[in-house]
C-alpha positions in Angstrom: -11.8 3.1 26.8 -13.0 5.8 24.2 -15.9 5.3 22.2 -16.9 7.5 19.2 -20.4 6.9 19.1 -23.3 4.4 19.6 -23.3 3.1 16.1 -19.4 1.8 17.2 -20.8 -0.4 20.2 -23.4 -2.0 17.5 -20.6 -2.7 14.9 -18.7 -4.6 18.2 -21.7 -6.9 19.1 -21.5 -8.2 15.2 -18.3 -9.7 15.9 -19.0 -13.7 15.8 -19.2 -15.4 19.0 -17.2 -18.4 18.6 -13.4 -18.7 17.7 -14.5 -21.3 14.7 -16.0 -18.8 13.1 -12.4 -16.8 12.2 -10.1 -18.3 9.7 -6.8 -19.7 11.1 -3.7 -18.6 9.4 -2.0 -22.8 8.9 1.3 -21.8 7.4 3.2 -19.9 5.0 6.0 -20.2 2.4 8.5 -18.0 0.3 8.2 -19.4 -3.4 10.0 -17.5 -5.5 12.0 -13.9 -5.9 9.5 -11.7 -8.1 11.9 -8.6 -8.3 15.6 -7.9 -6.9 18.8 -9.2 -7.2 17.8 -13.0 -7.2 15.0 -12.7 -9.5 15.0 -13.6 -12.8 14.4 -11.0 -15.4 11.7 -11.8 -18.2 12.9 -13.4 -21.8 15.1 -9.9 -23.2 15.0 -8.0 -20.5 18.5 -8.5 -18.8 20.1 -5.3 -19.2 17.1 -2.5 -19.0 18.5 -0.7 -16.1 16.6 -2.2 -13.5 17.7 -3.7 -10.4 15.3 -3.4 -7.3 12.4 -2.1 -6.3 9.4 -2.4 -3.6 5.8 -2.6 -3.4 4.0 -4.6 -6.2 0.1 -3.7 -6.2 -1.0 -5.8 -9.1 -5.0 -5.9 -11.0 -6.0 -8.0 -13.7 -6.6 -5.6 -17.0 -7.2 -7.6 -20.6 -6.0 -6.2 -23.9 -7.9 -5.1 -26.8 -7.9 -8.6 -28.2 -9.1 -9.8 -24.0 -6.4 -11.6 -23.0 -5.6 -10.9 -19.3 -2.3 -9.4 -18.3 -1.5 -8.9 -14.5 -0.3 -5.8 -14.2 1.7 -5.1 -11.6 2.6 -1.2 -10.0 6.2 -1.0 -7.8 7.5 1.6 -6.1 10.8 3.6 -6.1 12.8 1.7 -8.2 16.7 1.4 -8.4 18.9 1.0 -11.3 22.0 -0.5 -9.3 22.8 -1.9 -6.2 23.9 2.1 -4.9 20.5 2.8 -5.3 21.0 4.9 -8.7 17.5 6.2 -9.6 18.0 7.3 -13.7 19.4 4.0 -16.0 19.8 5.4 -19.5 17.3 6.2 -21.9 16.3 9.4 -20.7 13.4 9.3 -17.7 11.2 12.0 -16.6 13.0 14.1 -13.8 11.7 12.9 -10.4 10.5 10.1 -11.7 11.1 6.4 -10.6 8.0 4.0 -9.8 7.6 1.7 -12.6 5.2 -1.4 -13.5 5.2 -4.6 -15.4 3.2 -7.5 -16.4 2.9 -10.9 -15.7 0.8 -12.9 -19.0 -2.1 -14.9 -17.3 -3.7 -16.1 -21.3 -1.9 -16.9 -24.6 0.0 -16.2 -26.5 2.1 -14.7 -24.0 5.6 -12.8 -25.0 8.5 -14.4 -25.3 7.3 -17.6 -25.6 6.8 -18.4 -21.7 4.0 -19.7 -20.2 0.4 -18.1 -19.1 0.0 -18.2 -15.0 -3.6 -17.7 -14.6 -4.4 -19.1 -11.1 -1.7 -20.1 -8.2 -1.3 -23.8 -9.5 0.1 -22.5 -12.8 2.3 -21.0 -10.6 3.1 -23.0 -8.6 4.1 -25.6 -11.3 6.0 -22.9 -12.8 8.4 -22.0 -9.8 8.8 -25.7 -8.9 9.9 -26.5 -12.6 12.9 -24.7 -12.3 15.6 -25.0 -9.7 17.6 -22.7 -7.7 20.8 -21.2 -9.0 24.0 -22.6 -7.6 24.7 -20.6 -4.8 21.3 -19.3 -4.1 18.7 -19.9 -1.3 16.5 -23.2 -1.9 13.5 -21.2 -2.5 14.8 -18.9 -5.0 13.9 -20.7 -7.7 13.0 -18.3 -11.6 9.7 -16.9 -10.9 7.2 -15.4 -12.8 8.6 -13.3 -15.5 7.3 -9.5 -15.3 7.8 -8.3 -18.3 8.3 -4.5 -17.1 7.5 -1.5 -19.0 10.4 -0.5 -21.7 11.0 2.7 -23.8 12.0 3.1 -27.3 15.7 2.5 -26.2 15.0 -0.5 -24.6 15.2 0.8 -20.7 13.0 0.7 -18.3 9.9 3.2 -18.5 9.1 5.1 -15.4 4.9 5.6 -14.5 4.6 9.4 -15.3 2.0 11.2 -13.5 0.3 14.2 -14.9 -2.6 16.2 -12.8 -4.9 16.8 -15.4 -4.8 15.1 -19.2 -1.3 15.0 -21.0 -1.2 18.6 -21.4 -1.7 19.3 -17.6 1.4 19.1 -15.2 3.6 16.6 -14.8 4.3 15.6 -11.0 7.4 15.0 -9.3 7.5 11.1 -8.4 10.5 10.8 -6.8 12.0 8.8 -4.0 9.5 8.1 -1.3 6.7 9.4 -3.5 4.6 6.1 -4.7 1.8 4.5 -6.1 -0.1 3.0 -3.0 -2.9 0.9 -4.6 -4.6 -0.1 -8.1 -7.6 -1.5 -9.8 -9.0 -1.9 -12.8 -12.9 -0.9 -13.2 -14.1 -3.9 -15.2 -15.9 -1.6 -17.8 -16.2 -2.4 -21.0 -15.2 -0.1 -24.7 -14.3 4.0 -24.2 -15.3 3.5 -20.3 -12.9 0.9 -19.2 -9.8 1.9 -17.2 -6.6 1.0 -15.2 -6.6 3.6 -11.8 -4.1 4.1 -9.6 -3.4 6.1 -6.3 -0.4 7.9 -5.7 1.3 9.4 -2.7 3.5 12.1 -3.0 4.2 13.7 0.8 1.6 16.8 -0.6 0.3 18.3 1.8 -3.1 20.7 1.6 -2.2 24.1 3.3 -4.1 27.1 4.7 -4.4 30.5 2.8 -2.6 33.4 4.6 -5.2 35.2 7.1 -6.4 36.5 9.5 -8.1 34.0 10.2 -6.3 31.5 7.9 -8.6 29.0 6.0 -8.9 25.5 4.3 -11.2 23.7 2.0 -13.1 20.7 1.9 -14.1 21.1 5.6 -10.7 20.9 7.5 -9.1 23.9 9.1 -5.7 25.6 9.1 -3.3 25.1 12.0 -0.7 27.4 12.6 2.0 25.4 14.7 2.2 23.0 11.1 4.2 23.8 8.1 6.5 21.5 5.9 10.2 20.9 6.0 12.3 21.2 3.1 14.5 19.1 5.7 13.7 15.4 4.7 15.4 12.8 3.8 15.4 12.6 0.5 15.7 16.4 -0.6 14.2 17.4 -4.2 11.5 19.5 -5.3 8.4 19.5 -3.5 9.7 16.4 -1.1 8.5 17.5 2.2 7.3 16.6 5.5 5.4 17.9 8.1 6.7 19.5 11.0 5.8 21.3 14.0 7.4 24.3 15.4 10.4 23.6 16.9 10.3 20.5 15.8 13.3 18.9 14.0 15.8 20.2 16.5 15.3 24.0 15.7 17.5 23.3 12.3 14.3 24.4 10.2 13.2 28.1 9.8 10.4 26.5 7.4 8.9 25.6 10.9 10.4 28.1 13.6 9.5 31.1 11.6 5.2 31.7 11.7 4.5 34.9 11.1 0.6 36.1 11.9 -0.8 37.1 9.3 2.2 35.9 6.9 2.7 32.7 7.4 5.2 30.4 6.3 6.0 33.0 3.2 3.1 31.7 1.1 0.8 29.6 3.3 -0.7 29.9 6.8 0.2 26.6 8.3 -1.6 23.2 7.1 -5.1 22.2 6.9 -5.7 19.3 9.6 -9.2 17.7 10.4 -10.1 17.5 14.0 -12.0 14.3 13.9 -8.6 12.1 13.2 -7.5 10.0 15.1 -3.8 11.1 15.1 -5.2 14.8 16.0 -7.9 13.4 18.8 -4.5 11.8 20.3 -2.7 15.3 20.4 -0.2 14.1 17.5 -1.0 16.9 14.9 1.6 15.4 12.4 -0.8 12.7 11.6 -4.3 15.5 11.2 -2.4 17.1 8.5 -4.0 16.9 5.4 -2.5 14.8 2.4 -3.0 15.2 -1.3 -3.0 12.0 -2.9 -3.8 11.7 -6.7 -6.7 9.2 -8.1 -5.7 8.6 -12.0 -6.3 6.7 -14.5 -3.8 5.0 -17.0 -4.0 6.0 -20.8 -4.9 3.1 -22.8 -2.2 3.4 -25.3 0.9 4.6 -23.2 0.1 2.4 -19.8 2.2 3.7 -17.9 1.0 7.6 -18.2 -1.6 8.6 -15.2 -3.9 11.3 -15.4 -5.0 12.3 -12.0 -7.2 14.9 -9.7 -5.9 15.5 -6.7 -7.7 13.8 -2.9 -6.9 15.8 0.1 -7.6 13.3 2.7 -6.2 12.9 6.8 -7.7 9.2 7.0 -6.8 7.3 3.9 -2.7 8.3 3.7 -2.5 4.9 3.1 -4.7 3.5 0.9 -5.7 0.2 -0.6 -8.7 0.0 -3.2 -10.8 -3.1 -4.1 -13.4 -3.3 -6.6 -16.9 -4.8 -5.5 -19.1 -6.2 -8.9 -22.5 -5.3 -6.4 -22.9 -2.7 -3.3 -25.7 -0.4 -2.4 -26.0 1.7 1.0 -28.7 0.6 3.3 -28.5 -3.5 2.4 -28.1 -4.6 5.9 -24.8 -6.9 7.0 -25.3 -10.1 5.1 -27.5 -8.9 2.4 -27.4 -11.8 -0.4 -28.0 -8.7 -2.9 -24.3 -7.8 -2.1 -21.7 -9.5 -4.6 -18.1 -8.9 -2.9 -16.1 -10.4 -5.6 -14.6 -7.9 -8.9 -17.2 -6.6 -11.7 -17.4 -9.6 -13.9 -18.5 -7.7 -17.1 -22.1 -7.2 -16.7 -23.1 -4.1 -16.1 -25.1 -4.5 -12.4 -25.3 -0.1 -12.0 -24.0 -0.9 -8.5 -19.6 -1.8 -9.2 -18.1 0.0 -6.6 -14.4 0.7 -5.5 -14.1 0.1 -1.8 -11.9 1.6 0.0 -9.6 1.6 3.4 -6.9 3.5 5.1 -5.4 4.7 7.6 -3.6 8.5 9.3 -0.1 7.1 8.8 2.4 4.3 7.9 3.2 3.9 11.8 1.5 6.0 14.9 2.0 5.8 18.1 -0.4 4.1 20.7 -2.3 2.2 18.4 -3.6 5.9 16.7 -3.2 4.3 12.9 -7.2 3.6 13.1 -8.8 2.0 10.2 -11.3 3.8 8.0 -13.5 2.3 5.3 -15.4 4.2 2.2 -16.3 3.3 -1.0 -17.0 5.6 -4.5 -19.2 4.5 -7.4 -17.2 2.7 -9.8 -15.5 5.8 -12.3 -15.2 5.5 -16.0 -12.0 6.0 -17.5 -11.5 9.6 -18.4 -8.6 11.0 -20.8 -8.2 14.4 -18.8 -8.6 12.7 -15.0 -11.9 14.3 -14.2 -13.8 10.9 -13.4 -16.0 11.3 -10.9 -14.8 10.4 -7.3 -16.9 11.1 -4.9 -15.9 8.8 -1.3 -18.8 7.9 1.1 -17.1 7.2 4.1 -18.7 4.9 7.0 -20.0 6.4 10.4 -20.7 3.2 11.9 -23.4 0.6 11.9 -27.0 1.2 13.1 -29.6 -1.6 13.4 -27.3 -3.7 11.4 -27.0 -1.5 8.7 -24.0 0.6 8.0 -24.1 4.2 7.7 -21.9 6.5 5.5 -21.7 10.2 4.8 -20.2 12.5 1.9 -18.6 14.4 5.0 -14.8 13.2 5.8 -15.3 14.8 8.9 -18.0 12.7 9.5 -16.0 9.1 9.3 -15.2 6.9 12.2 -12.7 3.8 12.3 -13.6 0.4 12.1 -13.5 -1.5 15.1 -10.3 -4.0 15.7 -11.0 -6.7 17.9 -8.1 -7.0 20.7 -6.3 -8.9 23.4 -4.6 -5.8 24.3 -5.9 -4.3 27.7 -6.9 -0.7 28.1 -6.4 2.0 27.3 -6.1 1.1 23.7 -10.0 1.5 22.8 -12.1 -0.9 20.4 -10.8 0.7 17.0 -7.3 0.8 17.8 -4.6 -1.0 16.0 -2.6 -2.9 18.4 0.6 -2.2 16.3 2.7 1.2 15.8 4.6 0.0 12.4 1.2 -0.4 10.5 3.2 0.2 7.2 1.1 -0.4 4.0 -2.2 -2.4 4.2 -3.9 -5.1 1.4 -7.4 -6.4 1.6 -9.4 -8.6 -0.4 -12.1 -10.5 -0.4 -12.0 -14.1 -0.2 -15.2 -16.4 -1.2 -13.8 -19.6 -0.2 -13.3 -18.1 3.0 -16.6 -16.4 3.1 -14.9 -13.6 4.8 -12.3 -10.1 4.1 -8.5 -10.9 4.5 -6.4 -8.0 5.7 -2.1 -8.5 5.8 -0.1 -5.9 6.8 2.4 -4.7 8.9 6.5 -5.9 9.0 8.9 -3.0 10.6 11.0 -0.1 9.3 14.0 2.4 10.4 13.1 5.2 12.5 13.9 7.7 10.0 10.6 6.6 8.5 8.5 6.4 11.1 7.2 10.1 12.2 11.1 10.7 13.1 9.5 11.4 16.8 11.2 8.3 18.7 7.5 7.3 20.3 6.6 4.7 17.6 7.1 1.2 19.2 9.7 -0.7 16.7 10.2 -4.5 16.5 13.0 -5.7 14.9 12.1 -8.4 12.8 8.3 -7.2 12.6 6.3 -9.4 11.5 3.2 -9.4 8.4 0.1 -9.7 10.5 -3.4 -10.8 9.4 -7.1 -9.8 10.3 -10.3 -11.5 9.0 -14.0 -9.6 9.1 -17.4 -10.9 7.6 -18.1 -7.2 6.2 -15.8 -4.7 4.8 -16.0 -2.5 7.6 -15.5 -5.2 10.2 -15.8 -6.1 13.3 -11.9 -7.3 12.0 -10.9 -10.2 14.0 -7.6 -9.7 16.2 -4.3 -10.3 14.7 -2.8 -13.8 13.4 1.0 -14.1 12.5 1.5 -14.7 8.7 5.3 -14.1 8.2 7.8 -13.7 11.1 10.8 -11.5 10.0 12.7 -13.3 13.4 15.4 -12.1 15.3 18.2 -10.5 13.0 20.9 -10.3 16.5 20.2 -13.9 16.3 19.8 -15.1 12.6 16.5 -16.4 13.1 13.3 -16.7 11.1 14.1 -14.9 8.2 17.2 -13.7 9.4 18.2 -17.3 8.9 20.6 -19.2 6.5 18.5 -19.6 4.0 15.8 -16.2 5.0 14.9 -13.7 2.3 16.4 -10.8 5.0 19.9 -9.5 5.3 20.9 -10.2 9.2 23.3 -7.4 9.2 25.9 -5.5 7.3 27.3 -2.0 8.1 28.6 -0.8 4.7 30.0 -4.2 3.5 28.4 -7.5 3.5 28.5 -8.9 7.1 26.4 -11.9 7.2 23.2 -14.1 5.4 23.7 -11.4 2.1 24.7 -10.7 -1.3 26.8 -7.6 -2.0 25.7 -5.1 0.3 23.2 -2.4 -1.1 23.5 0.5 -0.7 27.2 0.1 -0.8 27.6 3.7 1.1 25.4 2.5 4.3 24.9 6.4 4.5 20.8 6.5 5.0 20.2 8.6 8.1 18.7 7.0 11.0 19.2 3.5 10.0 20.6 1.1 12.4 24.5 0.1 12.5 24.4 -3.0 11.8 22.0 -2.6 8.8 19.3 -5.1 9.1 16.5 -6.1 6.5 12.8 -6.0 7.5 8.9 -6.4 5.8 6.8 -3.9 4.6 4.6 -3.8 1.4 2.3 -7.3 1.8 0.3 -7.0 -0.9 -2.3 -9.7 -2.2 -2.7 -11.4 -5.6 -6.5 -11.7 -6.3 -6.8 -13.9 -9.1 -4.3 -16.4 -7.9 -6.0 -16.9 -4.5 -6.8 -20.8 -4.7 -9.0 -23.0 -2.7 -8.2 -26.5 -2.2 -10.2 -29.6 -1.2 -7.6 -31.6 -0.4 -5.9 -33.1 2.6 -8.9 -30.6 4.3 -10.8 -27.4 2.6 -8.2 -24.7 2.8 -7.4 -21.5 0.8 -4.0 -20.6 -0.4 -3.5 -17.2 -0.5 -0.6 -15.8 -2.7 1.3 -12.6 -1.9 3.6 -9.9 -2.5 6.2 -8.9 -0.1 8.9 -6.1 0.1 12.3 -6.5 1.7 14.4 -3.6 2.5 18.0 -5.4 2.9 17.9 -6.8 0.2 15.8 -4.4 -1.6 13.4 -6.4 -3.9 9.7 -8.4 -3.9 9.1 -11.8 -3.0 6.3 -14.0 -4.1 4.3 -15.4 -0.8 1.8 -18.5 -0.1 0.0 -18.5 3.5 -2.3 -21.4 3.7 -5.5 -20.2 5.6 -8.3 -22.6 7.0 -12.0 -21.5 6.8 
């Protein structure tokens, strides 16, 4: 069993002692379709070239006037059911992530009703019944009314490093937002960010001796494939030499002293997890972009670019009260969003992992956090992470220095050799955490299953048909987090099980044409490499709804947690409730 450092074994003896004091996970239920083929489109919005999409990272932001929208980010998003990218109306080249709104306070457009908590909407979806033909639980849900140009189509997010006049970034397939907030400012300051993932990678200037920034260093045996599987400009992925069955010169052709033809390999930081297991492909050093939204064109980011090995994946929360050096417990600390009075101490928290899926449990956790940033018309904010080292006396410890961070501990059942921090899943996939007063404790889902062809592409990633969305609970941000509870079995799609079932929200398999449990089959070519034959349909993408988290009093003191989550087969977002008891 590996240990990074002494300040590790104190974070494990904060765990609590007794089984009563985790949450239990009681029970969870598909409400309604949000996006896809079964949802229903908002009042006027039938025919704006938008079919389905994934993802669906959602924050509360008010208007001028302070009425609260929820505004919710997807991913790549498809115009038809063959997976078309560009309806009409002219959209940016490369670009296809998109985001709506759902009204939470009148008036609300289109004359339908506000949904502020999760029993607005739950009397919502239960007022309107299922289509003929449909599954019982597709009943309308909440219209998202999504973002629309001047010819009435659907608006991609543009993304521009720098203001408006800086460069506008390629946000193609597999390039996506990964997380939101809004910073609860007030006037000039106030601001919607976003977090974007775009498969850029941070590489090494040509030596002898080749070098990096921001503290990581160059490895020669990593370059980038032009090779993926969605080929378009700057769409890579890391690679190895001789890796990729020797059909890439990108990576079989290092050169001392010239490189790749323009770089010397990628930058890669020796203290992560993926690199301390020997898997190199996870050390490599991403680029994600931090922006914030411009006020009058909401869907326009300007960004600055985070090179980053630990936080690939991230998911951001905002705290309304956090200082360093509180100890655990501190009643100074105030968990829940900024509620509009300026405390000097709103912070974003943050948490992420190497990768999407690793091998051998290597998709560690980390945790950081950045003082809250004002909105800023060019993307120069300040962000400025201080990631967490461990705990020490009871007191966590952080550092400015990446290098510097350590995972979280995850309790475990599993037996050695998987160590005290590490995940005791491969297909970690994308990650949401909030926290949850009612609970009096952090909620983490994640988890669900992919094709291979997404998952490092190396065949050692431990795949589960079926995979299930997992949950973790922790008293403090940084953990101890709790082992895993079920919260949404996919089931057994050989079978037609669990969701695989007759009246499941997967497809239970279709090669090309419709085979069984599915609408028309999408996409209609069944030509993505890698991906099984039969198809089959699995969860990714869980993604929380803050303000519609609800506690209840009644038959017993539970919390009803409502969530976001992403089918692939069919391709589309489903609105979730998990029942939880303190």
């Amino acid at each position: 069993m590996r240990f990074r450092s002494l300040s590790l074994l104190a974070s494990l003896a904060l765990w609590p002692a007794t089984a009563s004091a985790t949450p239990t996970v009681l029970g969870t239920v598909v409400r309604a379709p949000l996006v896809g083929q079964l949802a229903t489109p908002a009042p006027g919005q039938q025919n704006i070239g938008f079919y389905g999409t994934d993802l669906g990272y959602s924050m509360v932001v008010p208007d001028a006037a302070g009425n609260k929208q929820l505004r919710i980010v997807f991913g790549d998003t498809w115009a038809t059911a063959q997976g078309a990218i560009t309806p009409a109306g002219g959209v940016p080249l490369g670009s296809d992530d998109t985001q709506g709104s759902i009204c939470m306070t009148s008036p609300c457009p289109g004359g339908v009703h506000p949904l502020p908590t999760g029993d607005a909407v739950d009397a919502f979806v239960n007022g309107g019944a299922a289509a003929s033909g449909r599954p019982s639980w597709a009943h309308p849900g909440p219209p998202i009314f999504m973002q629309t140009n001047t010819s009435g189509m659907v608006d991609p997010i543009q993304v521009y490093r720098g203001g408006v006049n800086g460069t506008l970034l390629n946000m193609g397939p597999l390039h996506t937002p990964v997380s939101v907030f809004f910073n609860g400012l007030a006037g000039a300051n106030a601001g919607a960010f976003g977090l974007f993932l775009r498969s850029d990678y941070l590489k090494a200037t040509i030596g002898p001796p080749s070098a990096c920034t921001g503290g990581f260093f160059s490895d020669p045996d990593l370059g980038i494939s032009s090779a993926s599987l969605f080929v378009a400009t700057d769409s890579w992925a890391p690679c190895v030499n001789g890796f990729g069955g020797g059909t890439d010169p990108s990576c079989l052709a290092f050169i001392p002293g010239v490189g790749y033809g323009g770089y010397g390999g990628l930058c890669v930081d020796a203290t992560s997890s993926g690199y301390l297991a020997q898997n190199h492909l996870l050390a490599a050093t991403n680029i994600l972009q931090v922006g914030n939204a411009d006020p009058q064109v909401p869907n326009r980011y300007y960004t600055q670019d985070w090179p980053t090995t630990k936080f690939m994946n991230p998911v951001a929360r905002t705290v309304n009260n956090f200082a360093p050096g509180r100890p655990n417990g501190s009643a100074l600390n105030d968990f829940g969003p900024p509620d509009g009075t300026t405390t000097g101490s709103e912070k974003v928290f943050l948490w992420g992992r190497p990768a999407f899926s690793a091998p051998n449990g290597t998709a560690e956790l980390y945790f950081a956090y950045v003082d809250m940033p004002s909105y800023s018309a060019t993307g120069t904010f300040a962000w400025a992470p201080h990631y967490y080292t461990g705990t020490v006396n009871n007191v966590p410890q952080f550092s400015s220095d990446q290098g510097a961070a350590v995972p979280v501990p995850l309790a475990s059942t599993a037996v050695p050799p998987l160590g005290p921090t590490q995940d005791t899943i491969d297909l970690v996939q994308q990650t949401s955490i909030s926290w949850i007063p009612s609970l009096s404790s952090w909620v983490m889902f994640y988890g669900g299953d992919d094709w291979p062809q997404f998952s490092n592409g190396n065949g050692t990633v431990q795949h589960k048909p079926g995979g299930a969305i997992v949950a973790r609970f922790a008293p403090q941000p940084w953990g101890p987090w709790s082992p895993t509870q079920v919260v949404l079995e996919g089931g057994d799609p050989s079978k037609g099980s669990g969701q695989y079932g007759n009246n499941g929200i997967l497809y239970s398999g279709f090669s090309g044409v419709c085979a069984s449990n599915c609408a028309p089959a999408e996409p209609s070519t069944g030509a993505i490499p890698g991906a099984p034959s039969p198809y089959y349909g699995f969860l990714y993408g869980a993604a929380i709804v803050e303000p519609w988290t609800m506690a209840r009093t009644s038959p017993q003191t539970e919390t009803d947690i409502y969530w976001a989550v992403s089918t692939f087969a069919p391709y589309g977002v489903d609105l979730i409730r998990t029942t939880i008891k303190p």
